[in-house]
C-alpha positions in Angstrom: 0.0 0.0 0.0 1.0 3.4 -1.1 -1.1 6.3 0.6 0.8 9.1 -1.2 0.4 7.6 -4.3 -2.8 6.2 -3.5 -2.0 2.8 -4.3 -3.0 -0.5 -2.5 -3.4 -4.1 -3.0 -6.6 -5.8 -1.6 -6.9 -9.1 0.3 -8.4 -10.7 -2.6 -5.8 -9.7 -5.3 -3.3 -10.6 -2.5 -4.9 -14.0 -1.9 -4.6 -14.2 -5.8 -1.0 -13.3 -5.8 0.6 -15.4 -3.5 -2.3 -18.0 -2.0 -3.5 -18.4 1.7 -0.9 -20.0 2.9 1.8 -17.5 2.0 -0.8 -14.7 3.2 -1.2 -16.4 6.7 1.9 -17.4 7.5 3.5 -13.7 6.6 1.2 -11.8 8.1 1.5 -13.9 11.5 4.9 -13.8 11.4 5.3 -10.2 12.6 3.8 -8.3 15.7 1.1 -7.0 15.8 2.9 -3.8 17.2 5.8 -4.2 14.4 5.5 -2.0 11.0 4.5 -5.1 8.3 6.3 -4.7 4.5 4.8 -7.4 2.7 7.3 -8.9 0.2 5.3 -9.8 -2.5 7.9 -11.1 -4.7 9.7 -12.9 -1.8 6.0 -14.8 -0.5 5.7 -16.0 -4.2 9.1 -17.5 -4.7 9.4 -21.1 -4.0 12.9 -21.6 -2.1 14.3 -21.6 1.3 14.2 -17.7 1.1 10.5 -17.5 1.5 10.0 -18.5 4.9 6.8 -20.1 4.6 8.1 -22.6 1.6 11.0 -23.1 3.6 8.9 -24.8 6.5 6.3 -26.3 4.2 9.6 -28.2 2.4 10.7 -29.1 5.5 7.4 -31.5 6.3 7.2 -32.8 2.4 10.6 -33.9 3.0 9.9 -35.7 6.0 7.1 -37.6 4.5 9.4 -38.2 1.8 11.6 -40.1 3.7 8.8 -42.3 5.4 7.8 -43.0 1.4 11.3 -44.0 0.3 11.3 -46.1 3.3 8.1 -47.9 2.5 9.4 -48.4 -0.8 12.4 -50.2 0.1 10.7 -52.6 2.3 11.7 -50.9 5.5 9.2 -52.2 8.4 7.9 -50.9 11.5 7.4 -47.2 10.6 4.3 -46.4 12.2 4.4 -44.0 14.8 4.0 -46.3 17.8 6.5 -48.9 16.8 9.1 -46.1 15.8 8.3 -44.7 19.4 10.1 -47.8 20.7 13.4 -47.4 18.9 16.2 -46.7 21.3 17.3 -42.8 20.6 21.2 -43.9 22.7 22.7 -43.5 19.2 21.3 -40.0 18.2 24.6 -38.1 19.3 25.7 -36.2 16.5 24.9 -32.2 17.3 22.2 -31.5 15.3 20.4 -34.5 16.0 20.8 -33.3 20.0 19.7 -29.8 18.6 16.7 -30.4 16.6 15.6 -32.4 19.7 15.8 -29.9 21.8 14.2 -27.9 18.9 11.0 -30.0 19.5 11.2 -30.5 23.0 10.3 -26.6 23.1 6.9 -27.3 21.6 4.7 -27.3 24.1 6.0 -24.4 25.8 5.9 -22.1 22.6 2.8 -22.7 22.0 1.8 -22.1 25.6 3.9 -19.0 26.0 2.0 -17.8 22.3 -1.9 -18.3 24.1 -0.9 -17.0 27.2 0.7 -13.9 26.0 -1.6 -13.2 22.4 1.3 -13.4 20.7 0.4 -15.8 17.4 3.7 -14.8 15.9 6.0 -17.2 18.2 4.1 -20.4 16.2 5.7 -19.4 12.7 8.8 -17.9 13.9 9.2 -21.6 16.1 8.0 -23.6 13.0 10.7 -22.0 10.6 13.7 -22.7 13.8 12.6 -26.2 13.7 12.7 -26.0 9.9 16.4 -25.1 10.2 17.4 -27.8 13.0 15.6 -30.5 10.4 17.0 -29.4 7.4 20.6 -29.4 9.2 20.0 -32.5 11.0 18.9 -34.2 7.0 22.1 -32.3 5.3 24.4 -34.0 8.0 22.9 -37.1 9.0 22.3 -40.0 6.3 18.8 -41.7 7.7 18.0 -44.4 4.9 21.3 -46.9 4.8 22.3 -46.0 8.0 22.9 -48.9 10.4 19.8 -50.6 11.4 19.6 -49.3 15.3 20.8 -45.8 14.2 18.5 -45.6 11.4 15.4 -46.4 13.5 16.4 -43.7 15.9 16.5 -41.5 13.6 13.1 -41.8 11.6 12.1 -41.9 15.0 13.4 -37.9 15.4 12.2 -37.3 11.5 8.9 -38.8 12.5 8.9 -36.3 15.5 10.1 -33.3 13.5 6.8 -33.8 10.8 4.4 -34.0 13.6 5.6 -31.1 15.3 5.3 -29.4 11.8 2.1 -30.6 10.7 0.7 -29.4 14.3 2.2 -26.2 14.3 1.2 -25.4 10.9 -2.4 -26.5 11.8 -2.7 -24.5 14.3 -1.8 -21.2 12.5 -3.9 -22.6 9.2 -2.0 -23.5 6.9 -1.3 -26.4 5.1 1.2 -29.2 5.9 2.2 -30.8 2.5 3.2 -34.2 2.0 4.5 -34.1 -1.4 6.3 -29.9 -3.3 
């Protein structure tokens, strides 16, 4: 919106633009006290730059790992026997950082009710983003040793609920495939 030029963009032709997901998720991640500058360009572009694609990438790849691993025969990958795997060999730092990532769930999203501040959700959704994405650039999870392996698509498995969840609860979607 320009007001000395007497230009503006409505919600619809914004929707348009960049979709309701992109709309949500931008608008919630700032304060309401802070000054908003909608990047247009930036909510429409599909890479890790546009925060919203970045998180939304982040759960598609998860699933994508839980499909490959159906595909190659790998067993016992629903959610309650993966939540018997022994987590002892998770030790590498950003498997011991996106766990900690996720073990702040609860607490974000208590600390966001309790305060009115819906902007916490997205800006904890895109840090667990970044722990999963460097936890998946460092750490091979397919063809890893069986007990390691299990432990982590135990932590991916936690990661995409935590995702899904958290992009649930500020409405928007939670793809499975990008």
């Amino acid at each position: 919106m320009s007001k000395r030029m007497g230009e503006y963009v409505t919600m619809d032709e914004l929707l348009e633009e960049v979709g309701k997901d992109a709309a949500r998720f931008f608008f919630l991640l700032r304060s309401p006290d802070a000054h908003l500058d909608f990047d247009l360009d930036l909510a429409k572009v599909e890479s890790n730059e546009n925060p919203v694609y970045y998180v939304q990438y982040a759960h598609a790849r998860i699933c994508s790992i839980f499909r490959e691993a159906a595909s190659r025969g790998i067993g016992g990958l629903e959610p309650s026997r993966l939540a018997e795997a022994d987590l002892g060999p998770l030790k590498d730092e950003s498997e011991i950082a996106l766990i900690k990532k996720l073990a702040e769930f609860p607490e974000e999203i208590a600390a966001a009710a309790v305060s009115r501040e819906p902007h916490r959700i997205p800006r904890y959704l895109a840090g667990v983003a970044t722990a999963f994405h460097s936890f998946y650039t460092r750490c091979r999870v397919l063809g890893a040793p069986e007990d390691i392996m299990r432990a982590r698509l135990c932590l991916a498995r936690a990661a995409g609920i935590v995702l899904r969840n958290g992009l649930r609860l500020v409405g928007v979607s939670a793809p499975e495939r990008m």
